[in-house]
C-alpha positions as CSV (number, residue, x, y, z in Angstrom):
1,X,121.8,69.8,61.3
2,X,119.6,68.1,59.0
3,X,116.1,67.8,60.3
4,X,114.7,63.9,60.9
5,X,112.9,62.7,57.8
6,X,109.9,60.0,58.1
7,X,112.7,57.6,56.5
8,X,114.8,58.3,59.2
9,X,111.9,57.5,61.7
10,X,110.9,54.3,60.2
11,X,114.7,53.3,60.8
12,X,114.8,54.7,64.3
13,X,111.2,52.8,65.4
14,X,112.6,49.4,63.2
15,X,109.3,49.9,61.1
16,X,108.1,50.9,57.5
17,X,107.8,53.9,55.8
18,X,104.4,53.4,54.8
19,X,103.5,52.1,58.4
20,X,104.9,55.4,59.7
21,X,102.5,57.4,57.2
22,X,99.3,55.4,58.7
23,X,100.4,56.3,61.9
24,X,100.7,60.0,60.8
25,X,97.4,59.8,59.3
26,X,95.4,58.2,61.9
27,X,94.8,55.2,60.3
28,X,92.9,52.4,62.1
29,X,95.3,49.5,61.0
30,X,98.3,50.1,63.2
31,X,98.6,48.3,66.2
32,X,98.8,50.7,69.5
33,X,101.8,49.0,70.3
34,X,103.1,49.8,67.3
35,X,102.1,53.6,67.3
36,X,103.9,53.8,70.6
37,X,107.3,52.6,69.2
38,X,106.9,55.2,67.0
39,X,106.1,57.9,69.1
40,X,109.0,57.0,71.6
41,X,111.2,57.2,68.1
42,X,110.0,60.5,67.4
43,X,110.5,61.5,70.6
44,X,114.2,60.2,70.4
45,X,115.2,61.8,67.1
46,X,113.3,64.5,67.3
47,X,111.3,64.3,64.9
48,X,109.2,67.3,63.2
49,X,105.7,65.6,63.5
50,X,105.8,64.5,67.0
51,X,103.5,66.1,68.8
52,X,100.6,65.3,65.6
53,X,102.1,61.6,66.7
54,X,101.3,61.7,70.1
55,X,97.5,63.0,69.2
56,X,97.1,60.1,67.6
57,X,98.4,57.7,69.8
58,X,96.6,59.3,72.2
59,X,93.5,59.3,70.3
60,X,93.9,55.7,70.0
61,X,94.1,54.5,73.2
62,X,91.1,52.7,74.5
63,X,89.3,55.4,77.3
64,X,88.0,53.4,80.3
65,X,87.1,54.5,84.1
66,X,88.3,52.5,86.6
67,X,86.5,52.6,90.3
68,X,88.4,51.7,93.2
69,X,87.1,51.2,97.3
70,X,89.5,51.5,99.6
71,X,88.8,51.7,103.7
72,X,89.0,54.5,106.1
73,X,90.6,57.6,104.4
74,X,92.6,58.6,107.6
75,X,94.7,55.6,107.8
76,X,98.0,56.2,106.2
77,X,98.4,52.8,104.5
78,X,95.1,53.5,102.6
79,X,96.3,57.5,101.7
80,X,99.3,55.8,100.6
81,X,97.8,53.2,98.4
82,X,95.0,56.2,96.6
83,X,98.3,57.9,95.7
84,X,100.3,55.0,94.1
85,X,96.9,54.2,92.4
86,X,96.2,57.8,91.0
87,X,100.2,57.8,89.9
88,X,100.1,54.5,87.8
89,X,97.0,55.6,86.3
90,X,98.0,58.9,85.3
91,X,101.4,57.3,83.9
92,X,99.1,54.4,81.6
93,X,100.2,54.7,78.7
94,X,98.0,51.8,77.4
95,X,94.6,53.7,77.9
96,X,93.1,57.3,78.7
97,X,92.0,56.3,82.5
98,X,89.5,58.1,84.1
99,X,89.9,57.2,88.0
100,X,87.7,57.1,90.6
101,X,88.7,56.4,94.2
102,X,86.1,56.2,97.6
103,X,87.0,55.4,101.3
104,X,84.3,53.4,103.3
105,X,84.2,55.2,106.7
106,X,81.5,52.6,107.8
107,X,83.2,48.9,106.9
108,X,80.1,47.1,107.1
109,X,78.8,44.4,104.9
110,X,75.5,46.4,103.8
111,X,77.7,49.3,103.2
112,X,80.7,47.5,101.2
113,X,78.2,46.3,99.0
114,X,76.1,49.5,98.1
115,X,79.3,51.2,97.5
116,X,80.5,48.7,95.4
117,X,77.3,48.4,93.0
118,X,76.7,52.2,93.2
119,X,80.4,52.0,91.5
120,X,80.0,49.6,89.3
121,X,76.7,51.2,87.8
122,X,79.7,54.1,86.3
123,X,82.8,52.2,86.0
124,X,84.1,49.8,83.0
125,X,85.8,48.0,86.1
126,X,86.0,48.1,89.7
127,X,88.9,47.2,92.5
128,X,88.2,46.8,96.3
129,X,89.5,45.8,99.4
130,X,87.2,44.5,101.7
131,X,86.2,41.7,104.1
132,X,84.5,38.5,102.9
133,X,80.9,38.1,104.3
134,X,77.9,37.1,102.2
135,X,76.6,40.1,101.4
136,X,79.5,41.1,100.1
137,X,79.9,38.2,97.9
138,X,76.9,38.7,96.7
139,X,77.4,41.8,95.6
140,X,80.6,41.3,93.6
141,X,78.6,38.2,91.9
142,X,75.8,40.5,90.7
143,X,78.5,42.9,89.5
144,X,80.4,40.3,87.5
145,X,77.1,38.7,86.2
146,X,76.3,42.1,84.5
147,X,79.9,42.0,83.0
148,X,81.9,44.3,85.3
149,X,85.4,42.7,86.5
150,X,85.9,43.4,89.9
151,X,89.0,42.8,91.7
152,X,90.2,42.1,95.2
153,X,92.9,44.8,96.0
154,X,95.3,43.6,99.5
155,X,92.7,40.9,100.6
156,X,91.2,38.0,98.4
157,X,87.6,37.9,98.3
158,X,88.0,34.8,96.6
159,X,89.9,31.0,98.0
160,X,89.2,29.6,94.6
161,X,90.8,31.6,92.3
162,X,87.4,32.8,90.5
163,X,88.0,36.7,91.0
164,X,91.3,38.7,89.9
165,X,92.9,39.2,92.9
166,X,96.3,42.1,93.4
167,X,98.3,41.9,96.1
168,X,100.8,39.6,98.5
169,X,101.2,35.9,99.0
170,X,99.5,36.3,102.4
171,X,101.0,32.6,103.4
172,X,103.6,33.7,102.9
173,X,103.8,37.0,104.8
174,X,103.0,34.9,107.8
175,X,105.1,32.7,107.8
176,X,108.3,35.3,107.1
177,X,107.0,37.2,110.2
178,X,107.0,33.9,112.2
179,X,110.9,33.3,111.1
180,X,111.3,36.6,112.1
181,X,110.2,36.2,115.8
182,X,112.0,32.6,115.7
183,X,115.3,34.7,114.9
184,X,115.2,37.2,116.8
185,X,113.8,36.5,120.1
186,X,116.7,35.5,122.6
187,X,114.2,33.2,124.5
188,X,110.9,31.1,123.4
189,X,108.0,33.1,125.1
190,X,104.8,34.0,124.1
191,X,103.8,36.0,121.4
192,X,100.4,37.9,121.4
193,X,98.8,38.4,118.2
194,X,96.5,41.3,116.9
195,X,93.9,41.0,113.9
196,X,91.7,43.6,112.4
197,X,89.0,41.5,111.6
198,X,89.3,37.6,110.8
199,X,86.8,38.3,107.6
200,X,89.6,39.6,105.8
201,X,91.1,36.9,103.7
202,X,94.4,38.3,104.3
203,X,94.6,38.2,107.8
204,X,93.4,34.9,108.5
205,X,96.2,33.4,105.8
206,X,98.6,35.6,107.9
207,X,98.0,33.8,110.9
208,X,97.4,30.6,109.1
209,X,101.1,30.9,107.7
210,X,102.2,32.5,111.1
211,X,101.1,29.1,112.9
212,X,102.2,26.8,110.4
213,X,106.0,28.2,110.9
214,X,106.1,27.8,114.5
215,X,104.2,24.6,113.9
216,X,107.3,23.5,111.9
217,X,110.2,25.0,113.0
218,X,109.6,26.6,116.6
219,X,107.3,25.1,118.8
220,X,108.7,26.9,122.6
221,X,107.1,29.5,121.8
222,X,103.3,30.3,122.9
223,X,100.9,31.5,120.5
224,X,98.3,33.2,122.0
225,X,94.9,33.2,120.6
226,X,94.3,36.3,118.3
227,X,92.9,39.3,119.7
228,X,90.7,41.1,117.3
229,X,91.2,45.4,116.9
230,X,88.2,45.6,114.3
231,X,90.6,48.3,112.5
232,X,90.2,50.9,115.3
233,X,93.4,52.3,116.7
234,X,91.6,52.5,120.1
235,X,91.1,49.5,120.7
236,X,94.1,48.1,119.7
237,X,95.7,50.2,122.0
238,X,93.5,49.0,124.8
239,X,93.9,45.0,123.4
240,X,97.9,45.8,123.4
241,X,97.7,47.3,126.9
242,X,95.8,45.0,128.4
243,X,97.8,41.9,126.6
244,X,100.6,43.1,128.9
245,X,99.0,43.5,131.9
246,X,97.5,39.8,131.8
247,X,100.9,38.8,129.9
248,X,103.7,40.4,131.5
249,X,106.6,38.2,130.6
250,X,105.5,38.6,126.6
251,X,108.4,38.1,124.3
252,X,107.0,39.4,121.0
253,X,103.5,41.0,119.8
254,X,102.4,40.3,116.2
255,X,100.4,43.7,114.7
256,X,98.3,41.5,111.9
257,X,95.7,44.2,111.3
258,X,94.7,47.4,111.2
259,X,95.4,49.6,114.3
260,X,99.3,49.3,114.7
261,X,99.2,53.6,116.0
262,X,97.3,52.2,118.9
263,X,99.1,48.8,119.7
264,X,102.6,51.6,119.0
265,X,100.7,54.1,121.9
266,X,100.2,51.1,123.9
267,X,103.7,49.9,123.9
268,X,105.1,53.1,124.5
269,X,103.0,53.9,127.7
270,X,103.7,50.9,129.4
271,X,107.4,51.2,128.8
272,X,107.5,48.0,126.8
273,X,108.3,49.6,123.9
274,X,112.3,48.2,122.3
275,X,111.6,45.5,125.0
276,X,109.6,43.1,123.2
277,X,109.7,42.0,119.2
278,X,107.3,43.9,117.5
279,X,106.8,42.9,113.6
280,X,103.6,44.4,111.8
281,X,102.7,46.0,108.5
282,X,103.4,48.3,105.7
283,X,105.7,51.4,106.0
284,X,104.1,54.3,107.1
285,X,105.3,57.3,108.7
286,X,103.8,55.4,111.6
287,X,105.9,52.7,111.6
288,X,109.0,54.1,109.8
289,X,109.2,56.4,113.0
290,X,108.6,53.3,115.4
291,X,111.1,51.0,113.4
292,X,113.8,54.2,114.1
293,X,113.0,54.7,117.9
294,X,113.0,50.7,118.3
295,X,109.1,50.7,119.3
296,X,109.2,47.8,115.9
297,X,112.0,45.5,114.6
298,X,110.6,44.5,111.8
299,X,107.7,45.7,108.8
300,X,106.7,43.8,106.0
301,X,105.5,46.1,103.4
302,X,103.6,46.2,100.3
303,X,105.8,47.7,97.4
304,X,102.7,50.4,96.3
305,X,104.1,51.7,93.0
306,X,104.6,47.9,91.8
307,X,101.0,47.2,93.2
308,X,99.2,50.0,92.1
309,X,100.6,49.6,88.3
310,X,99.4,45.8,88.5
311,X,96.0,46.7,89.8
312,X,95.9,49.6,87.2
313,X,97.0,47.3,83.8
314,X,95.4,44.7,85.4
315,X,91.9,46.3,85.0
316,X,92.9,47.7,81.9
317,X,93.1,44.3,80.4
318,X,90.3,43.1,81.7
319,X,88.9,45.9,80.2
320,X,89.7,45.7,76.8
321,X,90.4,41.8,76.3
322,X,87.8,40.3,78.1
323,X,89.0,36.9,79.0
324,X,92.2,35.8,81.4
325,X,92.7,35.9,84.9
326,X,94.5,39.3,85.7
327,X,95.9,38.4,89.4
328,X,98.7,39.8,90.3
329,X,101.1,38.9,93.1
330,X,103.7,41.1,94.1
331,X,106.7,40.7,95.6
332,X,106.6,42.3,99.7
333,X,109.5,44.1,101.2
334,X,111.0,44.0,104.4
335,X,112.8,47.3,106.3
336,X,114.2,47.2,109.9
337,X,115.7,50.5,111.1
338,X,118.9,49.6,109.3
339,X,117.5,49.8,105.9
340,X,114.8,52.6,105.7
């Protein structure tokens, strides 16, 4: 067979002959978006000079390192979410990323914010998830005044729009889990509610939403007032077990937070578990194993690959174009044990 000539890839990429030779030669004029077309040509005809293609679209590429804060490392969700993140950044194809992930062990204020200016000291751009409390604000503002973009990652840090911000319409979450109780509970009752820790933006426009449904559409049912876990799985177990003992006619529990393996422990040593509605968050071994033994009806889960490739271009752009709001927001899923 005849071997691929550069007029044969300037056909295949839709581009010039002489545009093919800049890219061959490295020349500074070509568009990366351009050199990429006619690398995947290459690539697709098999072309002689491919891999000298791919050096140079590789040598192009803008090279940034990205610094991202995530909370404790032995929750699942949180594994789960360093993974995605490493995976989309690996698979840019925009820029050379060099990635740098931390958990926070202590969730504090104090120590959100050294973390997050220790980070941003090395770090073109930086991407966290934390609760909102002054210190923390205040640390993201003397971040962003020196000309790092920092971004809120799962919870907004921000109500006003001012900070890039990846991640769920929280309002909407709420009120989706609230339809859900609506539906499936055979009677009105009440519903207990578990939050992490109100300081997450998240959470409180989870309950905000939650309310606003029953509000609306269902008001039998009893909301109780939410019980907060602090994201420790202990203690939600003991909140869920005691919940029942001061609540025993119950009709649904509401996981809002962090500490769903305890509230699952709890339900499952009092022998409520597959007797109440249980809806909480994000598909974990955890919860894809209680959705399947009935502990759970319903999750309502981030989609990680989608969210960890917006957070990844996201701070990419913000990068390298230096203007635009770059929030993001995804579209959530939902699995019962029929559809995992």
């Amino acid at each position: 067979m005849r071997r691929p000539t550069i007029p044969d890839l300037a056909a295949a990429a839709a581009v010039s002959v002489a545009t093919v030779n800049r890219v061959l030669s490295g020349a500074s004029n070509v568009r990366q978006a351009t050199r990429e077309r006619v690398s995947e040509a290459a690539e697709r005809i098999g072309f002689y000079g491919l891999g000298s293609i791919q050096a140079r679209v590789a040598a192009a590429r803008p090279k940034v390192r990205l610094g991202v804060l995530l909370l404790q490392r032995h929750r699942p969700f949180y594994q789960n979410v360093a993974r995605a993140l490493s995976e989309a950044a690996a698979e840019s194809t925009v820029a050379e990323i060099d990635l740098r992930i931390e958990f926070l062990e202590d969730l504090s204020p104090q120590n959100t914010a050294t973390h997050a200016l220790a980070l941003a000291e090395t770090c073109d751009a930086i991407c966290l998830t934390s609760a909102v409390h002054p210190v923390v604000t205040d640390a993201v503002q003397r971040i962003q005044s020196d000309g790092t973009p920092v971004f809120a990652l799962i919870s907004q840090l921000s109500a006003t729009g001012q900070m890039h911000y990846i991640g769920l319409d929280n309002w909407k979450v709420g009120r989706t889990s609230a339809w859900a109780f609506a539906s499936i509970c055979k009677t009105p009752g009440k519903i207990g509610i578990l939050m992490g820790n109100p300081r997450y933006r998240n959470q409180e426009m989870n309950e905000t939403g939650f309310r606003s449904y029953f509000r609306e559409h269902a008001q039998d049912f009893v909301l109780l007032e939410p019980i907060s876990t602090f994201e420790s799985s202990a203690v939600a177990q003991e909140m869920t077990e005691r919940l029942f003992a001061d609540h025993p006619d119950l009709v649904g529990l509401y996981v809002s937070g962090g500490g769903i393996s305890g509230a699952l422990a709890a339900l499952r040593s009092t022998g409520r578990a597959g007797q109440i509605a249980v809806v909480g968050y994000d598909l974990t071994e955890v919860t894809r194993a209680a959705l399947l033994d009935g502990s759970m009806t319903l999750v309502i889960s981030h989609p990680l690959a989608q969210l960890a490739r917006e957070a990844i271009s996201g701070m990419v752009r913000a990068c390298t174009t230096k203007g635009g709001n770059q929030t993001s927001i995804v579209q959530f899923e939902i699995y019962t044990r029929e559809n995992i």
